[in-house]
C-alpha positions in Angstrom: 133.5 -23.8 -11.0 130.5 -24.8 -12.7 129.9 -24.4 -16.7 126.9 -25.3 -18.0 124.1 -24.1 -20.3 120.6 -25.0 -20.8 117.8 -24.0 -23.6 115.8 -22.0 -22.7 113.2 -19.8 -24.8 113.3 -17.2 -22.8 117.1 -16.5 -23.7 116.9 -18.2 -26.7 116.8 -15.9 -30.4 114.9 -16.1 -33.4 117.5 -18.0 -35.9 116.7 -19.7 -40.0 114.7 -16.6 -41.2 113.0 -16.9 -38.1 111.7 -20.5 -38.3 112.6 -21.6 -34.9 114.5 -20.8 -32.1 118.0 -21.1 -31.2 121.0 -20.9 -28.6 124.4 -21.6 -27.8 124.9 -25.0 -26.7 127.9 -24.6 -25.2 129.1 -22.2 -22.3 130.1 -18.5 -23.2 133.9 -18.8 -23.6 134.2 -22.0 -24.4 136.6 -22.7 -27.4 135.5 -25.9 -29.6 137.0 -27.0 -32.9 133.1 -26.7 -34.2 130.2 -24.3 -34.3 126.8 -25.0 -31.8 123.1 -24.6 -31.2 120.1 -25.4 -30.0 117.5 -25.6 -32.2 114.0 -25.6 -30.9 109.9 -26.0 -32.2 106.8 -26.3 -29.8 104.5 -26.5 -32.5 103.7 -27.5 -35.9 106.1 -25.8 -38.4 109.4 -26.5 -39.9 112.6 -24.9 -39.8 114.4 -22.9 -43.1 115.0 -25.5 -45.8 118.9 -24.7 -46.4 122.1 -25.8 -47.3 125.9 -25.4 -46.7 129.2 -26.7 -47.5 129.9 -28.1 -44.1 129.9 -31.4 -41.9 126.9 -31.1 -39.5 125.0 -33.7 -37.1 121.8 -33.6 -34.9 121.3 -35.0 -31.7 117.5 -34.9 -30.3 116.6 -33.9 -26.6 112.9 -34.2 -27.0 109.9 -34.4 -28.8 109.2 -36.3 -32.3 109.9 -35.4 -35.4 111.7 -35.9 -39.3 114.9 -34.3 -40.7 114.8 -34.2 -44.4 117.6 -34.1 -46.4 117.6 -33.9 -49.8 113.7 -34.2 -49.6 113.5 -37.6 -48.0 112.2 -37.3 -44.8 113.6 -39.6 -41.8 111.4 -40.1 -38.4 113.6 -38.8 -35.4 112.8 -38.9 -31.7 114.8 -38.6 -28.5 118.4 -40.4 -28.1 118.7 -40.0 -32.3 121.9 -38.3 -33.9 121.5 -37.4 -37.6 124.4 -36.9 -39.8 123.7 -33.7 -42.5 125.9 -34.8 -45.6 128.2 -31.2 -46.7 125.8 -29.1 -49.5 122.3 -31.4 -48.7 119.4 -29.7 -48.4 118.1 -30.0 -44.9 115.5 -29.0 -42.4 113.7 -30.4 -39.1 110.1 -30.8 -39.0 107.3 -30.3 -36.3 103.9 -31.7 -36.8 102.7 -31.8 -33.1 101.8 -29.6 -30.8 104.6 -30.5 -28.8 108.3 -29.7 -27.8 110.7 -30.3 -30.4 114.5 -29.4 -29.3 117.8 -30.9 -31.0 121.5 -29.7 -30.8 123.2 -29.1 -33.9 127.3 -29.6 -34.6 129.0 -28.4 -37.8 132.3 -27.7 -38.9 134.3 -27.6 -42.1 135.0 -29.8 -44.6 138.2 -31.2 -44.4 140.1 -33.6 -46.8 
């Protein structure tokens, strides 16, 4: 049995007050102690500047871009994981016309 996913924007939905595009990561059915997706820019733009009371991460797939969090920005290409701290503002940015696709992790707080 094979379970696997990929992004693609031709599945993939609107998603941050439609700033980019987004997907499950994971396979339908799947149960996983944390929520998932794919988030995805091919050209200049950023997506919804937001916040949340929960643990979260990045890890980027392709392209170059910044996360900023709590308005300082931080350079991110391929192979880098960003941790969002619980209630930081936070958004990925695109200034290339280029591919820009990350998977992003979150889950509650816990003590």
């Amino acid at each position: 049995m094979e379970l696997k996913t990929r992004f693609s924007t031709d599945t993939a939905h609107k998603a941050h007050q439609d700033t980019i595009l987004a997907s499950d990561v994971l396979p339908a059915g799947m149960k996983a102690p944390f929520d998932h997706a794919w988030g995805y820019l091919d050209a200049p733009g950023e997506m919804e500047y937001h916040k949340h009371n929960k643990e979260e991460v990045y890890f980027f797939f392709q392209g170059d871009g910044f996360v900023r969090i709590d308005g300082e920005e931080i350079p991110v290409t391929v192979g880098d994981v960003v941790r969002i701290p619980p209630d930081a503002m936070h958004t990925v940015v695109n200034r290339k016309h280029q591919k820009l696709l990350w998977a992003a992790l979150w889950w509650p707080v816990t003590e």
